[in-house]
N, C-alpha and C positions, 0 to 999 in steps of 0.2 A: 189701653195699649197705644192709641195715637198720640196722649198725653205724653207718655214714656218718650215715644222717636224722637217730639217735635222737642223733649228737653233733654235727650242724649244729643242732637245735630245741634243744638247751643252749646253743650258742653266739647264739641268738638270744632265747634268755630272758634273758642275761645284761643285754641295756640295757632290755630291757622292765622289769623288776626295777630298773635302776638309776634310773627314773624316782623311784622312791617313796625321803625321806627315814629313813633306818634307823636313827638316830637319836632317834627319837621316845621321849616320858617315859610311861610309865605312872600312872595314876591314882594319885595320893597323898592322897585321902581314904578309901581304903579303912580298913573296921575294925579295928581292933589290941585288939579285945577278947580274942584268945588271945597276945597277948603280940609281942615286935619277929621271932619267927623265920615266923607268918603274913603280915604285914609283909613282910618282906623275897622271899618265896615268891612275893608277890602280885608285885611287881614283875617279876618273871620271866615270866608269865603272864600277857596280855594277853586280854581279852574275847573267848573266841568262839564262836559259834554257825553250828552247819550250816543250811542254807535249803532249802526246796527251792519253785521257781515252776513257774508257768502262767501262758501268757502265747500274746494271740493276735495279730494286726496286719496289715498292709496292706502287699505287696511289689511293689514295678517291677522286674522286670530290665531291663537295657539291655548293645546290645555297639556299642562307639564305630563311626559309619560304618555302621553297620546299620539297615535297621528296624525301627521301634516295636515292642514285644514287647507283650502284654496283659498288666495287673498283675496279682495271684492273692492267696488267702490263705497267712499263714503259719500256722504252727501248734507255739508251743515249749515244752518240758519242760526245766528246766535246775537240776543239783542241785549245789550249792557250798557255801564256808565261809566265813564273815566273820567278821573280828578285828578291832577295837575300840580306840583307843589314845587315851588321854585328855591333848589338848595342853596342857601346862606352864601353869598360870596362867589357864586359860579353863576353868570346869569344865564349863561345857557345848558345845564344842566338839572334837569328836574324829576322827581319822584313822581312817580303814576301807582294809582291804583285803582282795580275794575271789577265792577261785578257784573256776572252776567249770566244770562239762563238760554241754552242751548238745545235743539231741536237736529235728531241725523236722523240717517236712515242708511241703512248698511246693504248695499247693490251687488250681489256679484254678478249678475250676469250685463251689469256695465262695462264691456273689455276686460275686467282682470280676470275672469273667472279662468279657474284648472281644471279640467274638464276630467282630471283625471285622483281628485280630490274632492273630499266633497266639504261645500260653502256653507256658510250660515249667512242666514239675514235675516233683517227685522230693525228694529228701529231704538230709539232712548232718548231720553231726556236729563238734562245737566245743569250743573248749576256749578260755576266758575268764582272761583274769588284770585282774583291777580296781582303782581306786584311788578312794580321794576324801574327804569327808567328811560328818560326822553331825552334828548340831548337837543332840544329847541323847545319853549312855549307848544301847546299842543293843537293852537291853530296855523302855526307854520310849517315849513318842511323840515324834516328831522328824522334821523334813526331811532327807533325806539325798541326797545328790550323786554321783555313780560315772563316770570317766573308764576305758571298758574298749577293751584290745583280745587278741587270739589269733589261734588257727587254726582253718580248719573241711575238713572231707572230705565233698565233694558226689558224689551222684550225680544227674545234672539230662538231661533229653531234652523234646524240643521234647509238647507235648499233641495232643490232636485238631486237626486240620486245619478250620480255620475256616470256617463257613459263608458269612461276610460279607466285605467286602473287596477290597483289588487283591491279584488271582492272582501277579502277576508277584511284589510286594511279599514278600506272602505265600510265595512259594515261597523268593525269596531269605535270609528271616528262618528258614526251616525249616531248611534249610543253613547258617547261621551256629550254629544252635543244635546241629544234630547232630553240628559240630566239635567240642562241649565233651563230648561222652559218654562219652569214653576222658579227660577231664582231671577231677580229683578233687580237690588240694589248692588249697588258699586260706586269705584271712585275712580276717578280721573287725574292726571298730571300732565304738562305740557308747558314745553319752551317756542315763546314764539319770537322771531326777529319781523321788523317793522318798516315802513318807508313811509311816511306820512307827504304827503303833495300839497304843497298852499293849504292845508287844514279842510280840502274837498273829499281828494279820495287817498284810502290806504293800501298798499299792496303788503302782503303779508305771508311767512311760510310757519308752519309751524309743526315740531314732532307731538308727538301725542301718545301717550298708556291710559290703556282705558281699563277696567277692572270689572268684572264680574263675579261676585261673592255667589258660592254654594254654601245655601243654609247656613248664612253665618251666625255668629252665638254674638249676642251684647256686648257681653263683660272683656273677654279677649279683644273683639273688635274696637271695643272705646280703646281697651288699653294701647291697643299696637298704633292706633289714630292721633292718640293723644301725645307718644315718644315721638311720632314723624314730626308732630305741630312744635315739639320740644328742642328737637333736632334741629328742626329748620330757624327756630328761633336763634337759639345760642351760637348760628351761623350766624345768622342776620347780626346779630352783636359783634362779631368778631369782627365782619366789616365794616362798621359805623367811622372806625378811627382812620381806614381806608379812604372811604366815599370820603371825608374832608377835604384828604391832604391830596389826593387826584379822581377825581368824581366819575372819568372818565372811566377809567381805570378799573375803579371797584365796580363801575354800572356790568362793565364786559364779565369780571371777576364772578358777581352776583348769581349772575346770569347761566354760566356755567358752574360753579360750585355746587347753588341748589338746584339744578335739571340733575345733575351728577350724584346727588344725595338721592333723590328723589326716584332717579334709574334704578341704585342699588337697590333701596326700600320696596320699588315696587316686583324687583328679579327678586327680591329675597321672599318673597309673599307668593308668587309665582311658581316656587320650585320647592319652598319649606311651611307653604302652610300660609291659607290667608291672611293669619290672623299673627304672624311672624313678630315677635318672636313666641308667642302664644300657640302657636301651632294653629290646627285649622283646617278645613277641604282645601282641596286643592281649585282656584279658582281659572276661569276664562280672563283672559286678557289679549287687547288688541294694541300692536304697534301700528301707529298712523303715520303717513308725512301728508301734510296741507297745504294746501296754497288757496289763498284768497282775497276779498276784497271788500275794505269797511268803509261804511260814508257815515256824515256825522247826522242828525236827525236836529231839524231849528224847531 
């Protein structure tokens, strides 16, 4: 059985990966003060740096056809690598991509709690693969842009039982929430905007859909995983001829097109079945907004 997952999640990194063009040139103003065989090495070798953030923010769950759940805090640690690809002819325009494996935990009785709704909390684990662009080298200052999506492993149960509220309500949202207790995997998406400082520290916001699969089935869930990885692709192509001819441009374009694919994909999964267009339970899903702060790790 562990066989099976660990080579159905290869088979679905393979269109998340085909999103990103691989193709990309490497920086060719690098030094050639030790001669053309540094040169040539550097081309091989694309910029990168490990990161590691802090990052706090603001979460709604919701389960379609349910009642109102109370929002909570989140609370994430998330440690990755980013690589650096300087596009052909725009020297300060550059391709990023990151992987990274993430650690929350889901607060409400942090400030946001509705006292008259009842909360879930508990905690997950994630794993991010990212794309997007920098508009400076990624040890200097610069905006930078990140279209991400993965996987995450929850453990979530309904909170205290509310003081405030309709009982009836209340009781019914306690029961929707105690169905996901024995449900663990899901998938994440998230557009984040960037401000990098002298390449010290990062300040960062970013939206976030977090997913929570009820007893999902294989064969649908590859399927519906594999059309999004497909989707997102045949975007990514569409703008390649874009990023050339103004880099800036396409970086903004990118950015919003697939966060905007990706909203759909995940409302449609939300409201018609996890496993959309495959149909499917109906899943937990969390809207987040973040802010945070990444430093590079020497």
């Amino acid at each position: 059985m562990h066989h099976a997952i660990v080579f159905t999640l290869l088979l679905c990194v393979i269109p998340l990966f085909a999103q990103e063009d691989t193709s990309g040139e490497e920086d060719e103003t690098l030094s050639t003060d030790s001669g053309r065989v540094t040169l040539g090495f550097a081309f091989q070798l694309p910029n990168r740096l490990n990161v590691l953030s802090f990052s706090a923010g603001y979460t709604t769950p919701s389960i379609d056809a349910s009642p109102r759940l109370s929002p909570a805090a989140v609370l994430e640690l998330d440690f990755g690598a980013l690589t650096s690809r300087r596009i052909r002819g725009h020297a300060n325009v550059y391709r990023l991509e990151q992987t990274s494996i993430t650690v929350a935990a889901l607060s409400p009785s942090l400030n946001f709690r509705d006292e008259s709704r009842v909360a879930v909390e508990g905690w997950r684990f994630g794993f991010r693969i990212a794309s997007g662009h920098h508009f400076a080298p990624i040890h200097q200052s610069g905006l930078y842009l990140l279209h991400t999506g993965g996987w995450t492993w929850s453990y979530v149960q309904p909170g205290v039982a509310p003081r405030l509220g309709d009982s009836l309500s209340n009781a019914q949202a306690t029961t929707a929430v105690e169905g996901y207790r024995t449900s663990h995997f899901g998938a994440n998406t998230s557009a984040t905007l960037g401000f990098n400082i002298a390449g010290i520290v990062t300040l960062h916001a970013r939206y976030q859909r977090v997913l929570l699969y009820k007893n999902h089935v294989l064969f649908p869930w590859l399927g519906s995983i594999m059309l999004e990885g497909y989707a997102q692709s045949l975007l990514g192509l569409s703008l390649q001829a874009a990023e050339k001819r103004n880099p800036h441009a396409a970086a903004i374009a990118t950015l919003i097109l697939r966060s905007a694919l990706s909203w759909v994909i995940y409302e449609l999964r939300r409201t018609s079945g996890q496993h959309f267009p495959f149909k499917g339970n109906t899943p937990m899903l969390w809207d987040e907004v973040i802010i945070g702060i990444s430093m590079p790790l020497t």
